[in-house]
C-alpha positions in Angstrom: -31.0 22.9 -24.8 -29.5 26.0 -23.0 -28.5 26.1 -19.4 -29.4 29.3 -17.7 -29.3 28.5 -13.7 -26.2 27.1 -12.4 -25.5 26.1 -9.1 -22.1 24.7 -7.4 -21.5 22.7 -3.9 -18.0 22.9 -2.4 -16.3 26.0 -2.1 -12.9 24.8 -1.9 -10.3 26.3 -3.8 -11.5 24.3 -7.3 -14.9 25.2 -6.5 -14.0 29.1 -6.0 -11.7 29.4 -9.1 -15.1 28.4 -11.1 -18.1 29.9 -9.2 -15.9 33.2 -10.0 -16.3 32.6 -14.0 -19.7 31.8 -13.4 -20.8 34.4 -11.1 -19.2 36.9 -13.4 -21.4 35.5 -16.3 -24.7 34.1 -14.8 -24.8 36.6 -11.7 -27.7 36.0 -9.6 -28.4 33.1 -11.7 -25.8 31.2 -10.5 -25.6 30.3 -6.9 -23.0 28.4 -4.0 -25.3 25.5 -2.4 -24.7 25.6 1.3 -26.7 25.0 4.9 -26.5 26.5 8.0 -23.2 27.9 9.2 -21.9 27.3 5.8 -23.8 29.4 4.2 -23.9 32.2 6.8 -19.9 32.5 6.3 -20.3 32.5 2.7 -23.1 35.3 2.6 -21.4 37.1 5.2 -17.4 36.7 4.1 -17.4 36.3 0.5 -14.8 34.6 -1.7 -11.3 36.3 -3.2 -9.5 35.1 -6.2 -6.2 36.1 -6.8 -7.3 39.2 -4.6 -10.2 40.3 -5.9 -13.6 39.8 -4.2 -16.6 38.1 -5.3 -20.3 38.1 -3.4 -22.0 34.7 -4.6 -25.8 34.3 -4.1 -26.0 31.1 -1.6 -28.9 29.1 -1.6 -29.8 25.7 1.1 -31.6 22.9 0.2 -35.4 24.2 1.0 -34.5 27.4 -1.2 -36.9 27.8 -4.5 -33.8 27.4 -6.9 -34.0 24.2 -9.7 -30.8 25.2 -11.3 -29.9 23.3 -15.2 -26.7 22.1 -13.9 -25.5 22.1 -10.7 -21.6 21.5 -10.1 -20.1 19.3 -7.5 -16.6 20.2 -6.0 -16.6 18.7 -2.1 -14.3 16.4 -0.9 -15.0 12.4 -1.4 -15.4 12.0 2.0 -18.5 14.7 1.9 -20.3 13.5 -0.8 -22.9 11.8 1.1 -23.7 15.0 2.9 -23.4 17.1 -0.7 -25.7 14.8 -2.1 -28.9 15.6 0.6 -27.8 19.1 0.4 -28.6 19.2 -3.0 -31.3 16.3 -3.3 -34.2 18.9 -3.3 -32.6 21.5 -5.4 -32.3 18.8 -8.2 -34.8 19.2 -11.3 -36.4 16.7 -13.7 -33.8 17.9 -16.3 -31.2 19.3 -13.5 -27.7 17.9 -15.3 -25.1 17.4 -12.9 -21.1 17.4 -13.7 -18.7 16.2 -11.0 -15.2 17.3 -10.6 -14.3 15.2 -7.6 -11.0 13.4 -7.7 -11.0 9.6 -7.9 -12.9 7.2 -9.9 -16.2 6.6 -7.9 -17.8 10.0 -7.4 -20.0 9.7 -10.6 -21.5 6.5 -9.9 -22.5 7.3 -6.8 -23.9 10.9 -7.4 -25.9 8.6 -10.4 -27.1 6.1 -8.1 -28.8 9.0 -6.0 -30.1 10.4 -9.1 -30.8 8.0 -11.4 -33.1 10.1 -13.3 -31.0 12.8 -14.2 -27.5 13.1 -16.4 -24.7 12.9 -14.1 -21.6 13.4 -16.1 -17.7 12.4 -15.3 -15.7 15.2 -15.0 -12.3 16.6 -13.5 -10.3 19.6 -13.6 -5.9 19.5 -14.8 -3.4 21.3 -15.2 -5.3 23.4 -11.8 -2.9 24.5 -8.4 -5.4 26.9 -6.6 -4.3 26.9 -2.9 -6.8 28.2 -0.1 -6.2 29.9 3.0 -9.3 30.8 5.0 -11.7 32.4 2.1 -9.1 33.4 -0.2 -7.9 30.9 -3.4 -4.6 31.8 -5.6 -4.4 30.1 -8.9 -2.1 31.1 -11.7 -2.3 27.7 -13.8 -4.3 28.2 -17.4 -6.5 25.2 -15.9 -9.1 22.7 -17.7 -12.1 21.3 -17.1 -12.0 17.9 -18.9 -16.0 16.1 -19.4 -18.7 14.2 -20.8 -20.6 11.1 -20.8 -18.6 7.8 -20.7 -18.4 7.8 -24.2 -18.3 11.0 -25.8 -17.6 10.3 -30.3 -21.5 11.9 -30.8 -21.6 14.4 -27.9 -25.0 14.7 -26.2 -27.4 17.4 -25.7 -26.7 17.9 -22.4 -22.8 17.5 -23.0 -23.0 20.4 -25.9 -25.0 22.5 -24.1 -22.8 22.4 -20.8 -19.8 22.9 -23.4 -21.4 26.1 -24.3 -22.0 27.4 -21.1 -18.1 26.5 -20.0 -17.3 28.4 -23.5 -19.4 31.5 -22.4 -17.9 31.7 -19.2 -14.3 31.8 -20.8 -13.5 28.1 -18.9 -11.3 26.0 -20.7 -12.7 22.6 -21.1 -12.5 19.9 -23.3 -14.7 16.7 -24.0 -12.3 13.4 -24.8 -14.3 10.6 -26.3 -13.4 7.9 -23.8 -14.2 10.0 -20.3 -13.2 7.0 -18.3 -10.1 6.2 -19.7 -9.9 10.3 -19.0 -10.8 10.2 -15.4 -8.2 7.1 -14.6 -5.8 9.4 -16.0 -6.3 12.2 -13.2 -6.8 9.7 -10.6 -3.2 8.4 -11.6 -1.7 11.9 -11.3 -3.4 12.4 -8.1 -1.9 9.4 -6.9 1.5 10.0 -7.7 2.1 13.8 -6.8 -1.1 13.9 -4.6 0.3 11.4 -1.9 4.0 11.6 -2.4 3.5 15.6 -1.6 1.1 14.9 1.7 4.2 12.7 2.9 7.1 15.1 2.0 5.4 18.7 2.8 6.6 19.5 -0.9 5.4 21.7 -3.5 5.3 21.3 -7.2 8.5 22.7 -7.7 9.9 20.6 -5.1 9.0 17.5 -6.5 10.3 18.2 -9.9 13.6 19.1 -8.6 14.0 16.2 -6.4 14.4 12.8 -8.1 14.0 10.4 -5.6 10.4 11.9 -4.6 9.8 12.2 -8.7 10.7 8.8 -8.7 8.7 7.5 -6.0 5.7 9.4 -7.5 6.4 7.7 -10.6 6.1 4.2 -9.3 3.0 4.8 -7.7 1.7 5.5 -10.9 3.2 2.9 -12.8 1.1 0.6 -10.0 -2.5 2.2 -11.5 -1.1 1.3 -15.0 -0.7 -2.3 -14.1 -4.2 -2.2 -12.6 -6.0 -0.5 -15.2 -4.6 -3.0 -17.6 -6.3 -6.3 -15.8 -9.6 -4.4 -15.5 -9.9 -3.7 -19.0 -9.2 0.5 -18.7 -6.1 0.0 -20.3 -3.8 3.3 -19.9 -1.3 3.4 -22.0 1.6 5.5 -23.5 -0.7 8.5 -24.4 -1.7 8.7 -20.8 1.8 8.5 -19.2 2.8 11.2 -21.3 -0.6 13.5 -20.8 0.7 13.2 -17.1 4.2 13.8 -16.9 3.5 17.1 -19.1 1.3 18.0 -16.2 3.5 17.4 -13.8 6.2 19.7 -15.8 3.8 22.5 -16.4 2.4 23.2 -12.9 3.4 26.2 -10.8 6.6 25.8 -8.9 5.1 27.3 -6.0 1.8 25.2 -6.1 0.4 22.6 -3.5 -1.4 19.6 -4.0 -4.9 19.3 -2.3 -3.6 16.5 -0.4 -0.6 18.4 1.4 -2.7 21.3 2.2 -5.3 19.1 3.7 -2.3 17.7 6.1 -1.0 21.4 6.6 -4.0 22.3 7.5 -5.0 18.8 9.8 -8.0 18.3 7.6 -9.1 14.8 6.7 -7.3 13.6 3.5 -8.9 11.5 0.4 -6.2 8.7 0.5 -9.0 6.2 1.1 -10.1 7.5 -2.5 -6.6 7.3 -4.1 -4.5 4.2 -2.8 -7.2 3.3 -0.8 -9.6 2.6 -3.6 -6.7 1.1 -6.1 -5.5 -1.3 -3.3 -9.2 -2.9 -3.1 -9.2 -2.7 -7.2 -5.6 -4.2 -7.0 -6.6 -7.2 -4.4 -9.5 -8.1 -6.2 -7.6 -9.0 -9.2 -4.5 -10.4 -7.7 -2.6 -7.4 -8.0 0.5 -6.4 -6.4 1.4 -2.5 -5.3 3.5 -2.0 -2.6 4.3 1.8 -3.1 0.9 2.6 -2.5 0.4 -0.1 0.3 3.5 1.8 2.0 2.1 5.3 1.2 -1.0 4.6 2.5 0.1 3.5 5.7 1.8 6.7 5.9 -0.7 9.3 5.2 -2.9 7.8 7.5 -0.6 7.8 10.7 -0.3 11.4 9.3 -3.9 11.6 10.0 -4.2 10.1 13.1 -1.6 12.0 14.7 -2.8 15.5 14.1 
């Protein structure tokens, strides 16, 4: 199995970091999906990484295009819309990989498809910041994947590996994706949120203790969770994620505080959000993200 035609939704700053690998290998076959004005900036405006200039192809929903894998970087809170945009564009043996944050994302893109390989992925050790069309990243960043259980990789898994290896991504398949995935989520959790409410930057938070601390507890409330659901994160994890937090560019934003700089819809329904209903269910107490919930969205409401 060899994947030839690529195709990407979301061209936020994670998305443009890796349509720029793949454009540079695949070049016309790879391609942005996008509709209506969307596409008309894209075509019209391109994309800069780290300033230099990249023309995507950009193809909509009713163009002829089956692409072998199609990657999907939007926002949580557009995957409904990402996943009509793309519903016709989807093959018989169309793989599709996921890199949104959060836990839920790949159960929902495989209940739409439910014919095709949807696999759980994510993407550390990334700080790409956007302003209008143009993404900085300096971070060596990963693309962590694979199936839910990954000790004999798939065919579909390999041959996605390969590609990523062509394209000069780092990636990296873990045998146990979901333990993998609750890892991110828990990092996103902790520096995600605790940056959206204190307008700080990587470096910031590294240097101030209380707000390290803070971040900290937050995350020790998804360890206590995924322990009474069976996930079970455990020392490994906790030290996967503090070398993250230690490696990332000073400078660097999380996606969270550059969607409140920016007065853009934020994904805290998908972070504390989604581990308060987890934590309720199961009798669960987490008041740090009970209290930083509450918080991000006033933030929201009063833009």
């Amino acid at each position: 199995m060899e994947i030839k035609k690529v195709a990407l939704i979301g061209a936020g700053a994670i998305g443009c970091v890796y349509a720029y690998s793949l454009n540079k290998l695949l070049k016309d076959d790879f391609a942005f999906i996008a509709n209506g004005k969307r596409r008309e900036k894209l075509e019209k405006e391109g994309l800069y990484l780290n300033g230099e200039k990249f023309n995507p192809r950009v193809v909509s929903s009713d163009d002829d295009f089956k692409p072998d894998l199609i990657i999907v970087s939007v926002k949580n809170y557009q995957l409904q819309d990402a996943i009509e945009d793309m519903r016709n564009l989807v093959g018989k043996n169309t793989i599709i990989l996921t890199l949104l944050n959060g836990i839920v994302a790949r159960d929902v893109l495989q209940e739409s498809f439910k014919n095709n390989q949807v696999l759980y992925g994510l993407a550390i050790k990334i700080d790409a910041v956007k302003v209008g069309n143009r993404v900085t990243e300096t971070s060596d960043a990963i693309i962590q994947f694979g199936d839910a259980n990954n000790r004999k990789m798939s065919e579909g898994v390999l041959a996605v590996k390969n590609l990523l290896n062509d394209a000069k991504i780092n990636n990296q398949v873990f045998e146990d994706m979901i333990k993998t995935v609750w890892t991110k989520w828990m990092l996103n959790i902790g520096l995600n949120q605790v940056s959206a409410i204190a307008g700080a930057t990587y470096g910031v938070l590294r240097q101030t203790p209380e707000l390290l601390a803070l971040a900290n507890k937050a995350m020790k409330e998804v360890m206590a969770v995924s322990k009474a659901i069976g996930v079970n994160l455990g020392d490994e994890n906790w030290a996967s994620v503090q070398d993250v937090i230690n490696i990332l560019d000073g400078d660097g934003k999380t996606s969270m505080l550059q969607d409140i700089e920016n007065k853009r819809k934020t994904e805290v329904d998908y972070f504390a959000g989604t581990l308060i209903k987890i934590a309720e269910e199961n009798d669960i107490k987490v008041p740090v993200n009970e209290v930083l919930y509450s918080f991000i969205k006033a933030k929201e409401k009063n833009y």
